[in-house]
C-alpha positions as CSV (number, residue, x, y, z in Angstrom):
1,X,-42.0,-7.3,1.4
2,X,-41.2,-3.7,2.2
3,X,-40.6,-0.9,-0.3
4,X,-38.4,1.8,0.6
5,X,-38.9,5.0,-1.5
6,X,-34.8,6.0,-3.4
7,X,-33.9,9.0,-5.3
8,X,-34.0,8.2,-9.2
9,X,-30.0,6.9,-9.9
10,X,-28.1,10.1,-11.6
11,X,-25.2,12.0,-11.5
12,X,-26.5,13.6,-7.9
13,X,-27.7,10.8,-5.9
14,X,-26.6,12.4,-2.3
15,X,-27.4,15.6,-3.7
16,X,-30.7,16.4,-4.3
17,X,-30.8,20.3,-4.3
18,X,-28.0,19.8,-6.5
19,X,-30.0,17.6,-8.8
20,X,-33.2,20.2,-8.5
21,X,-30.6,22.8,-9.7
22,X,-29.7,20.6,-12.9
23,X,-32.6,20.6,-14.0
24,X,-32.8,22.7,-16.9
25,X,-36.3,22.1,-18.1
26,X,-37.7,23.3,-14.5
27,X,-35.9,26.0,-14.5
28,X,-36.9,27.7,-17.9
29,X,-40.3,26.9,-18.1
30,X,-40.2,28.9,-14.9
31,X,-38.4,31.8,-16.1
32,X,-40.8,31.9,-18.9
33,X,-43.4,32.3,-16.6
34,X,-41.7,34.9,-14.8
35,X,-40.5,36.7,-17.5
36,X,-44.6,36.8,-18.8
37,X,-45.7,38.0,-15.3
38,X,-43.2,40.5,-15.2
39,X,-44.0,41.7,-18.7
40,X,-47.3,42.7,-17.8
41,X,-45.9,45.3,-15.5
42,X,-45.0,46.7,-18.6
43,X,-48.0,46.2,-20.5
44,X,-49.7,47.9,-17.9
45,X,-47.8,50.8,-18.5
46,X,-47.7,50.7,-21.7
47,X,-51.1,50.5,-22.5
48,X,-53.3,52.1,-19.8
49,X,-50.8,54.5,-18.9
50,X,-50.3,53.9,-15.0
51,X,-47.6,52.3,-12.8
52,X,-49.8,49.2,-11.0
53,X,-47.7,46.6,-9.1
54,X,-50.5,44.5,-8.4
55,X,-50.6,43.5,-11.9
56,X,-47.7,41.3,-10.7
57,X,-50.0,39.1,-8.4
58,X,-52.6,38.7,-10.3
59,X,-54.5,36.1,-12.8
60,X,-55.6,36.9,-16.1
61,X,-53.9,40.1,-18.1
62,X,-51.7,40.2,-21.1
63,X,-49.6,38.2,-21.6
64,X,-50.8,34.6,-19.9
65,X,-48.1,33.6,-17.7
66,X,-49.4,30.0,-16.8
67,X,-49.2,29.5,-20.8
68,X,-45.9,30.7,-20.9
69,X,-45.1,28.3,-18.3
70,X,-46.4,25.1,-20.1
71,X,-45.1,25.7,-23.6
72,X,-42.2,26.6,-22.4
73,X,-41.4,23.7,-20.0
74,X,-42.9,21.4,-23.0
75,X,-40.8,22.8,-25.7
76,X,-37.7,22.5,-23.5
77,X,-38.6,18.8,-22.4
78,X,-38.8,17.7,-26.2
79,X,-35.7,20.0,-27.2
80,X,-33.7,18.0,-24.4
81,X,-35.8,14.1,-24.6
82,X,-36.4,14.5,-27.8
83,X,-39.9,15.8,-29.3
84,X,-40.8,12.1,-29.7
85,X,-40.4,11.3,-26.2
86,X,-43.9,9.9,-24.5
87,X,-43.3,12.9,-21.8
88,X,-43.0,15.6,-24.3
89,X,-46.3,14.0,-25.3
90,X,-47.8,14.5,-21.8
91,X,-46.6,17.8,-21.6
92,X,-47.8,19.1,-24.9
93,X,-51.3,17.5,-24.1
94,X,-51.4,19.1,-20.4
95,X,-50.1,22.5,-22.3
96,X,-53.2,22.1,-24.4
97,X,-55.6,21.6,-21.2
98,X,-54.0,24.6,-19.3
99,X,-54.7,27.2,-22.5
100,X,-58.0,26.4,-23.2
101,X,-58.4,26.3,-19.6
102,X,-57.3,29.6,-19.7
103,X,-59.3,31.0,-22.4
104,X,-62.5,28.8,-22.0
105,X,-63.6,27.8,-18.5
106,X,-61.6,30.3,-16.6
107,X,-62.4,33.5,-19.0
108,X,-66.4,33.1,-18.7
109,X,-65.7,32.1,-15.0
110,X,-64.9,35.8,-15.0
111,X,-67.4,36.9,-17.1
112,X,-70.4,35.6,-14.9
113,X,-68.3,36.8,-11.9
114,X,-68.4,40.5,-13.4
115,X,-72.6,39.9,-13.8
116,X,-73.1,38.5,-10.3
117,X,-71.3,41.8,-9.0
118,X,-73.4,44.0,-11.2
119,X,-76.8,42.6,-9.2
120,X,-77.8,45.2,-6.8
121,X,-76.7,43.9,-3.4
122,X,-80.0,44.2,-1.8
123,X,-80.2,40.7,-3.4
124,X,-77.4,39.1,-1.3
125,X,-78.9,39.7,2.2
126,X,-75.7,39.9,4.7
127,X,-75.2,37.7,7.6
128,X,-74.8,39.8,11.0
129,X,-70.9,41.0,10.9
130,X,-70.4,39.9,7.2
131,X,-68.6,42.1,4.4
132,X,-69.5,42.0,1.0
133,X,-67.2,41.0,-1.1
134,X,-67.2,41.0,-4.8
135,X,-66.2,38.5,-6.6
136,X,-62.8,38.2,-8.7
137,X,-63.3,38.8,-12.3
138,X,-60.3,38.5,-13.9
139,X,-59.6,35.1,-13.9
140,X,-59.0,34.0,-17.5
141,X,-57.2,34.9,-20.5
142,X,-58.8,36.1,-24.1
143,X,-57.4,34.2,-26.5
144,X,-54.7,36.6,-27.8
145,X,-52.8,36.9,-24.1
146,X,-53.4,32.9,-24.3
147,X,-51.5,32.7,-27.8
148,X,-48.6,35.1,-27.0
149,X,-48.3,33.4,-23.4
150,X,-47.9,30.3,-25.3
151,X,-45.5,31.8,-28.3
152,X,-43.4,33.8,-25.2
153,X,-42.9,30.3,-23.4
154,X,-40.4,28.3,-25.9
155,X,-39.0,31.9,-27.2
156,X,-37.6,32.2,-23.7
157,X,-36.8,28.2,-22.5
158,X,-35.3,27.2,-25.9
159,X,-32.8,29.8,-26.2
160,X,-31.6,29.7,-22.4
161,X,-32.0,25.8,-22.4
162,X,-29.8,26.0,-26.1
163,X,-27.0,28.7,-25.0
164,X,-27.3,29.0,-21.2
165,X,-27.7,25.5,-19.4
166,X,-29.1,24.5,-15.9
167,X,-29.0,26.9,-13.4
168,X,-26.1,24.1,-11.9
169,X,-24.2,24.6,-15.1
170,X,-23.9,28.4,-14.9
171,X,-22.8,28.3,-11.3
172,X,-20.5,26.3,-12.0
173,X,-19.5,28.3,-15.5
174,X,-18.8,31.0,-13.1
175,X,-17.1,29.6,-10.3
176,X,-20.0,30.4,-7.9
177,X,-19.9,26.4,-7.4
178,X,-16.5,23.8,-7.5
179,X,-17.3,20.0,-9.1
C-alpha cells in the first residue's frame, strides 16, 4: 500500500498560493511581527536619539517581535477556530514557550555573552589567520519588550483579522483579483 501526499480538501484545492493567500491567521500574526520590528526603528529614535537601520535586523530591543508574532497568530487562530479549539491550545502553549524563551534563556544567553567579551583577549589565544570576533549580546528580551511584544500581537491580528480579512479577500475587495 502506497500513500500519496494531497493538499488538505478546501475551497482552493488546484490553488495553493491561492490558499496560502487565504489564510488570514498567517498573515496577521506576521504583520504583527512586522509591525513590532518596524516599531523599533522608532523606538530607536525615540529613545536614544539616533537614526540606526540595523535595529531592523536585529534580535532583542523594544518591542519583542517574535512575541508579537505568537500572540498574535494565537489570538487570531482562537478568534477564527474558536478559543476552545485544541490548536488555539497549541498555539497559546508554544506562545508561552517563545516569551519566556525570550526573557529567560535567550536574555542571560546575552548577559554571559557581554561577560565573555569583557575578558581581556590575551585569554582566547588566536589561531594563525583568525579574527576575533565578539560575541552577540543582544539576544533576549527584558521582560517589559516581552509583555508589550505580546500585548502589540492580538492588538494588531484581531482588528485586521475582525475588519480587514485575508490578504485573498482584500484583493479581491479591490479588484486586484477576479473569483
Amino acid at each position: 500500500m502506497t500513500l500519496v501526499p494531497t493538499w488538505p480538501s478546501g475551497p482552493h484545492d488546484s490553488q495553493p498560493l491561492l490558499a496560502l493567500l487565504d489564510n488570514a491567521v498567517l498573515w496577521w500574526g506576521l504583520a504583527a511581527c512586522g509591525f513590532a520590528q518596524l516599531s523599533k526603528l522608532g523606538v530607536e529614535l525615540v529613545v536614544h536619539r539616533r537614526w540606526r537601520p540595523a535595529v531592523l535586523a536585529e534580535t532583542g530591543g523594544m518591542p519583542s517581535s517574535h512575541s508579537a508574532l505568537m500572540t498574535g497568530t494565537a489570538a487570531a487562530l482562537g478568534w477564527e477556530r474558536g478559543f476552545d479549539d485544541p490548536l488555539f491550545a497549541l498555539a497559546a502553549s508554544l506562545s508561552f514557550i517563545i516569551l519566556y524563551d525570550a526573557s529567560g534563556v535567550r536574555f542571560m544567553a546575552g548577559r554571559i555573552a557581554a561577560r565573555v567579551n569583557a575578558l581581556p583577549a590575551e585569554l582566547w589565544p588566536a589561531q594563525p589567520g583568525e579574527v576575533a570576533i565578539p560575541l552577540k549580546e543582544n539576544l533576549g528580551h527584558t521582560r517589559l519588550e516581552v509583555l508589550v511584544g505580546s500585548l502589540l500581537g492580538p492588538a494588531i491580528a484581531l482588528p485586521g483579522l475582525a475588519w480587514l480579512g485575508s490578504p485573498l479577500q482584500l484583493l479581491l475587495r479591490f479588484g486586484l483579483l477576479t473569483s
